[in-house]
C-alpha positions in Angstrom: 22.3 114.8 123.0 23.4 113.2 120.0 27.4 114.3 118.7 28.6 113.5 115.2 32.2 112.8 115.4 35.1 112.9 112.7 38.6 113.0 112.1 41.4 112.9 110.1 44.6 111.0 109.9 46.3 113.7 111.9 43.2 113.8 114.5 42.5 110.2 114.3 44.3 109.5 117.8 42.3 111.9 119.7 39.3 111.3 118.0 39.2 108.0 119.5 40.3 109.6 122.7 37.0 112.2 122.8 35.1 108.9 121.8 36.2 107.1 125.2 34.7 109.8 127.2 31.6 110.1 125.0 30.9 106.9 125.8 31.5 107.3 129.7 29.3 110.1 130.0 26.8 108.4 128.0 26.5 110.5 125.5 25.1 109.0 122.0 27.6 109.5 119.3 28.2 108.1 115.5 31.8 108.5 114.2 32.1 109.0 110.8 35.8 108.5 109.9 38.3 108.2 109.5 39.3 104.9 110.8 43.1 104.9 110.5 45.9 107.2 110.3 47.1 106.8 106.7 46.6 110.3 105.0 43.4 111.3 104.2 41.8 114.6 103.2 39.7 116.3 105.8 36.4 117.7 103.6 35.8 113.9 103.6 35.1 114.1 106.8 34.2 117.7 107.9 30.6 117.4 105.1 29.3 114.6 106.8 29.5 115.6 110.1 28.2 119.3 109.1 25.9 117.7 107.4 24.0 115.8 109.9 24.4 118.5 112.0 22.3 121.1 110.5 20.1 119.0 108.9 19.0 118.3 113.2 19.9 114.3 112.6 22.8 115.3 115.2 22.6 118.3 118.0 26.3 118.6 117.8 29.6 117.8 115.8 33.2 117.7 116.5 35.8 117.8 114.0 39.5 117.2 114.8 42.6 117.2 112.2 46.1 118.4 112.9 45.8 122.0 113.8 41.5 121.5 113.6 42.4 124.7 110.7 41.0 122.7 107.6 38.1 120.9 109.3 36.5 124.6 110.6 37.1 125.8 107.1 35.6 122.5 105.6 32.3 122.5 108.0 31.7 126.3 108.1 31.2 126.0 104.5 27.5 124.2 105.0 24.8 126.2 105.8 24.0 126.8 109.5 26.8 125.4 110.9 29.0 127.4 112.9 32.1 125.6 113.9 34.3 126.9 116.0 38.0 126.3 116.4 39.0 126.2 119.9 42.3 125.5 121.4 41.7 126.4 125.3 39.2 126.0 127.5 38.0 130.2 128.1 37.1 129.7 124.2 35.4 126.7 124.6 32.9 127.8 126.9 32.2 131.5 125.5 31.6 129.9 121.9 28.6 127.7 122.9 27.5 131.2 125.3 28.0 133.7 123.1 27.7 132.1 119.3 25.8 128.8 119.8 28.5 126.9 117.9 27.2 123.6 116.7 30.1 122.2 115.6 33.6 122.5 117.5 37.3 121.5 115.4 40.2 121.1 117.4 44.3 120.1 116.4 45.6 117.3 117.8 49.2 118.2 116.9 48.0 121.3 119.0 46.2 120.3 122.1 47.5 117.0 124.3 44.7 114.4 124.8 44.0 116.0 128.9 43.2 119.1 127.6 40.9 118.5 124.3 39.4 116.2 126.8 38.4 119.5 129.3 37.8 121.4 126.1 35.3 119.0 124.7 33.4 118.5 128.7 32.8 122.6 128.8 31.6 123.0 125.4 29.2 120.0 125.8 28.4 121.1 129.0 27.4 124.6 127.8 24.2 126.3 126.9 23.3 129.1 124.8 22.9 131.8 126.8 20.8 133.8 123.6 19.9 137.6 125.3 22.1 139.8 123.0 23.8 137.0 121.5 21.0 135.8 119.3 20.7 138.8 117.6 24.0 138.4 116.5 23.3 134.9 115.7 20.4 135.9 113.7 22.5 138.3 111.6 25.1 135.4 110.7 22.1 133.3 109.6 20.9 136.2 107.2 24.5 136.6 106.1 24.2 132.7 105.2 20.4 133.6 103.7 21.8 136.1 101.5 24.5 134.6 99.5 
């Protein structure tokens, strides 16, 4: 599996948190910003992770800003992305089950470091289960298709 991973200034902290584990696990990563916590604006950061992500360069993204509000917004604006915002662990799992999210966004000024931690284990730890959730799936992508 190969993650893109991003942040802002007010996700930068974690960011670099998530990337420790990454690296324990031995998962393959790149991190595309930002590299410090002076201010910053987010769609910097959210376009070239959602980007790479459903062009197939990457499997998966994560995004993480203060409340992880502006880098969903940013990334769900790319075609065939669907980032979810998750916050607790329940979520976490039924997004990759239920909607295949590709892309998760968390807030570090909302979740400590232990839990975006577990957050970010479950939901790279968890497979489509498709059945009756592609066909939902498949009606978001002609949603997409049709605009």
């Amino acid at each position: 599996m190969k993650v893109a991973i991003a942040a802002d200034h007010g996700g930068y902290t974690l960011k670099e948190e998530i990337k420790k584990y990454l690296e324990s696990a031995g998962i393959e990563y790149e991190d595309f910003g930002c590299k410090c916590e002076d201010s910053v604006d987010y769609p910097d950061y959210a376009l070239p992770v959602a980007e790479k992500v459903a062009t197939g360069a990457f499997d998966r993204g994560i995004l993480i800003c203060g409340t992880g509000v502006g880098m969903s917004i940013a990334a769900n604006k790319v075609k065939g992305i669907r980032c979810a915002l998750v916050h607790d662990c329940f979520t976490a799992k039924a997004t990759r089950e239920h909607n295949d999210s590709n892309v998760l966004a968390m807030g570090e000024r909302v979740v400590g470091p232990g839990l975006a931690l577990e957050i970010a284990k479950i939901w790279l730890g968890t497979e489509f289960s498709a059945g009756r959730h592609l066909r939902r799936v498949e009606k978001i992508k002609e949603i997409e298709d049709n605009q």
